[in-house]
FIMI-131732 format. One record per atom (N, C-alpha, C, O): x, y, z; residue in three letters. Coordinates in steps of 0.02 Angstrom, whole numbers, plus 50000, padded with zeros to 5 digits. Example, Ala and Ser with C-alpha at 12.3 -4.5 7.8 and 13.67 -1.06 7.14 Angstrom:
2
506604971650390ALA 506154977550390ALA 506604983550390ALA 507124983450423ALA 506424988850354SER 506844994750357SER 506455000250394SER 506705005750402SER 
//
This chain:
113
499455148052032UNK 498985148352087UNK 499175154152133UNK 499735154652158UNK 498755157852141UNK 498785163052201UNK 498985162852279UNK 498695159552323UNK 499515167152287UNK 499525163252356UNK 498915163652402UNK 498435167452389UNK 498935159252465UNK 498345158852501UNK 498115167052557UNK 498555170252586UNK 497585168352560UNK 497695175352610UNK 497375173052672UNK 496895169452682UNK 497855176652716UNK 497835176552779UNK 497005177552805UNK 496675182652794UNK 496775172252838UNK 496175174652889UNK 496145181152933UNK 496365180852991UNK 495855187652906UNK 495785191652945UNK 495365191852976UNK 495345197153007UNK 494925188252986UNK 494135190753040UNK 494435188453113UNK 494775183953135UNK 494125193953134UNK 494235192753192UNK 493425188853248UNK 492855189953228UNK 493525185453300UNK 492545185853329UNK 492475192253371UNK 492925195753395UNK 491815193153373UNK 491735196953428UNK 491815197053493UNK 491625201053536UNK 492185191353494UNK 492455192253561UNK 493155193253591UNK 493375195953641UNK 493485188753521UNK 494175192153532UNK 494195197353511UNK 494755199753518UNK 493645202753472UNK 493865209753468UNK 493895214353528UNK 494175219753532UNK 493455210253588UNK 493015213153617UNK 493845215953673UNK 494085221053698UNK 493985208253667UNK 494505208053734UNK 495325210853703UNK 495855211553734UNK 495195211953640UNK 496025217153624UNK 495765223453633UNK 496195227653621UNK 495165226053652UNK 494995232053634UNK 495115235753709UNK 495415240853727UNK 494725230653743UNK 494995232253821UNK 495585230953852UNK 495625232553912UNK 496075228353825UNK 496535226953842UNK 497095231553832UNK 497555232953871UNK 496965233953768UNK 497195241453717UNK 497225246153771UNK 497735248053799UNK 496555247953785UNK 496275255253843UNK 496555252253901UNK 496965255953928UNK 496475246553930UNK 496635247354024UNK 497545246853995UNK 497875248454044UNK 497965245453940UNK 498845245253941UNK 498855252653916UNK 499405255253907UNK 498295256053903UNK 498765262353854UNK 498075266953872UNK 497745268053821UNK 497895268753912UNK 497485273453953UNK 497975278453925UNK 498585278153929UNK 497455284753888UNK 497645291353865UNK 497725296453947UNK 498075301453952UNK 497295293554005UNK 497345296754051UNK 497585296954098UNK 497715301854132UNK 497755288954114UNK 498175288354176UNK 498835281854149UNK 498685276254129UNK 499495284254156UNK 500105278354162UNK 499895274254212UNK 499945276154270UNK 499595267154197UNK 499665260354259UNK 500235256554255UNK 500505254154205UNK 500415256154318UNK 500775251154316UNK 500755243954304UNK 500245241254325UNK 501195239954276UNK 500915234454235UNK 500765229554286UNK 501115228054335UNK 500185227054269UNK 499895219954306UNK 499485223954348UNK 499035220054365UNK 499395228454370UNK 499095233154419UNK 498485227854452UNK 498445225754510UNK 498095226854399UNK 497515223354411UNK 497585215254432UNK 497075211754441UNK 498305212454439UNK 498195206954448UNK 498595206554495UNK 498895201354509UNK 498685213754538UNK 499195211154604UNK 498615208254662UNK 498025209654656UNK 498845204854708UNK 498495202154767UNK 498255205854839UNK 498015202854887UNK 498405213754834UNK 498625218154889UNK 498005222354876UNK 498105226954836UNK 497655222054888UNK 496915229154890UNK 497125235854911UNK 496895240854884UNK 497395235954940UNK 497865241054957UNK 498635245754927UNK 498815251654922UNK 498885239654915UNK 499335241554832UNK 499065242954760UNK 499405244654711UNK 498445241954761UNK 498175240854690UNK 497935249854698UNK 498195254454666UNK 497455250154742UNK 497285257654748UNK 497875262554773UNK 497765268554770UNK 498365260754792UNK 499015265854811UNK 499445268454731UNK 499685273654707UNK 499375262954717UNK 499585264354641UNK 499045266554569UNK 499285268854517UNK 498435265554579UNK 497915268954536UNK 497855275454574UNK 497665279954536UNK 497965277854648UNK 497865284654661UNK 498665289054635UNK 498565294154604UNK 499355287254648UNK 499925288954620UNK 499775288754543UNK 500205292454518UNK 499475286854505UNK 499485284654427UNK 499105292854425UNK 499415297854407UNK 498285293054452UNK 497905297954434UNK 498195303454449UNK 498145307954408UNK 498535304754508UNK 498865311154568UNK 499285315954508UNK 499245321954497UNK 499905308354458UNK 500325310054437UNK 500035313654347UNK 500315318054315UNK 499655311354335UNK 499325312654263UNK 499085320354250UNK 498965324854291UNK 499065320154176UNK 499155329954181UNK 498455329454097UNK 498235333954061UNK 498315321754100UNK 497975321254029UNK 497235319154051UNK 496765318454012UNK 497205318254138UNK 496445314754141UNK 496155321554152UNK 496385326954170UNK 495475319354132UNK 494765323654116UNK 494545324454193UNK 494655330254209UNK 494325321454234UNK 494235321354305UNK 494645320154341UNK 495165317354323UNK 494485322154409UNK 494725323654473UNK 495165316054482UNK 494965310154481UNK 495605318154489UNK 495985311454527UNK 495605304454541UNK 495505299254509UNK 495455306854602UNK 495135299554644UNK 494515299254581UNK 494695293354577UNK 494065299754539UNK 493535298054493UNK 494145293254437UNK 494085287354422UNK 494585296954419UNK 494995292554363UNK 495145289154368UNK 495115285654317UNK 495455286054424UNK 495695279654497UNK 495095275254481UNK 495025271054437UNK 494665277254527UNK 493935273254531UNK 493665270654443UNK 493385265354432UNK 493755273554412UNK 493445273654339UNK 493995267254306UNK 493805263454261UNK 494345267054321UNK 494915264054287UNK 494885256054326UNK 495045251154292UNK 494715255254383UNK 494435249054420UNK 493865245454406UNK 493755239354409UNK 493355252054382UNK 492535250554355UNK 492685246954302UNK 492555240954297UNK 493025251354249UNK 493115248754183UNK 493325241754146UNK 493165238154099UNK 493935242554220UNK 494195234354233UNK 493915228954236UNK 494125223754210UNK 493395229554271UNK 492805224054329UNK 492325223754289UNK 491975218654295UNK 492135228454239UNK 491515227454183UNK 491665224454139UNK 491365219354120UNK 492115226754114UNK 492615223954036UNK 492745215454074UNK 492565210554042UNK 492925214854114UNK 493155207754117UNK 492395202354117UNK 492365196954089UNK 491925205054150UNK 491155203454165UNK 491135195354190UNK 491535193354232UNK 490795192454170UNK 490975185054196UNK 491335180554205UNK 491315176054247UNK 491875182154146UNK 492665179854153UNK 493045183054203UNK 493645181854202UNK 492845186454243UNK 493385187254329UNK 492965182754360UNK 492365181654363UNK 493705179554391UNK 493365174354446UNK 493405177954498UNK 493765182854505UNK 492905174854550UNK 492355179154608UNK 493045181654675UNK 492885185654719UNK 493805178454673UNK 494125179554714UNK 494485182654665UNK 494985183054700UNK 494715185954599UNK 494895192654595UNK 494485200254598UNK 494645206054610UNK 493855196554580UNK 493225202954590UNK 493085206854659UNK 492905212554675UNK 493275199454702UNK 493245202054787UNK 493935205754792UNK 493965208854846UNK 494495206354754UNK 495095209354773UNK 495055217454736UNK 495475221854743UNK 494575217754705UNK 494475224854658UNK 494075226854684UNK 494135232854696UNK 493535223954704UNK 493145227854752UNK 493335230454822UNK 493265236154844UNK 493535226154846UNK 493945229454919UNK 494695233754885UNK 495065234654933UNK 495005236654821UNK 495275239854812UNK 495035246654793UNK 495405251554788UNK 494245246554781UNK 493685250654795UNK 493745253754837UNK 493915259754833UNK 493625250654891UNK 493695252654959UNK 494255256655000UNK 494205260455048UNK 494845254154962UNK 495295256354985UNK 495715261554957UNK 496265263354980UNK 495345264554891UNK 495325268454867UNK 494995274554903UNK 495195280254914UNK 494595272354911UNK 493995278354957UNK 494225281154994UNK 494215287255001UNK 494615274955043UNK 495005277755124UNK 495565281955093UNK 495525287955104UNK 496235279355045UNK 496515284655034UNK 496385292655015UNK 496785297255023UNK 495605293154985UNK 495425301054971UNK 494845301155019UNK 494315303054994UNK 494825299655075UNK 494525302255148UNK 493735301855122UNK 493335305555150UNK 493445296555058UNK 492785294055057UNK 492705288655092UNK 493145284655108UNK 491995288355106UNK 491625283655144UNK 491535279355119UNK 491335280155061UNK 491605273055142UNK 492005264155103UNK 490945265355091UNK 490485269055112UNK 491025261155058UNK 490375257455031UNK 489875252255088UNK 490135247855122UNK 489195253755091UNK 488995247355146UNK 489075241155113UNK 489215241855054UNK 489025235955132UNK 488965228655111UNK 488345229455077UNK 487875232855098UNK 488335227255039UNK 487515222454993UNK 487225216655046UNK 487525211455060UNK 486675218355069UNK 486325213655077UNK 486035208755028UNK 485755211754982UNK 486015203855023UNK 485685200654979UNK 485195195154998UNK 485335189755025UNK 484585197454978UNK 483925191255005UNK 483925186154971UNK 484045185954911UNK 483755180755012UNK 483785173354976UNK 483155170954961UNK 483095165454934UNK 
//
């Protein structure tokens, strides 16, 4: 009898989430520091995505865009699986991204009920 072979399929969803997980640990453009995205500091999170971009000699855009891009990427890729009090901590690391490269923070969203 043959031995048995290993299940390779993967779903599409766990492909979905090694794939992003791959790019935000091993970014060709910017070195993050690890956990980056799951510190509690809005302010540490963007001090260290602007030092990551500042220091990089491999990203395609301007600093503060590679910073910002690398937060986007984060906050999309995770999509409904971030809960709404780490999403509020990436977004105000948005923000505080901005203030470190002397852009203008974002207005609030109004939202009609």
């Amino acid at each position: 009898m043959a031995p048995a072979m290993p299940d390779t399929r993967h779903s599409r969803h766990t492909t979905k989430k090694r794939w992003s997980a791959q790019v935000t640990e091993n970014s060709h453009a910017l070195d993050l520091d690890k956990g980056v995205f799951t510190w509690r500091s809005p302010r540490r999170i963007a001090q260290s995505l602007k030092d990551s971009a500042e220091s990089s000699h491999r990203r395609k855009a301007d600093p503060f865009r590679s910073a910002m891009s690398m937060i986007t990427f984060y906050v999309n890729r995770a999509g409904e699986d971030l809960p709404a009090e780490r999403r509020s901590t990436l977004e105000a690391a948005k923000d505080e991204l901005r203030a470190l490269y002397g852009r203008p923070r974002r207005h609030p969203v109004h939202r009609r009920k």
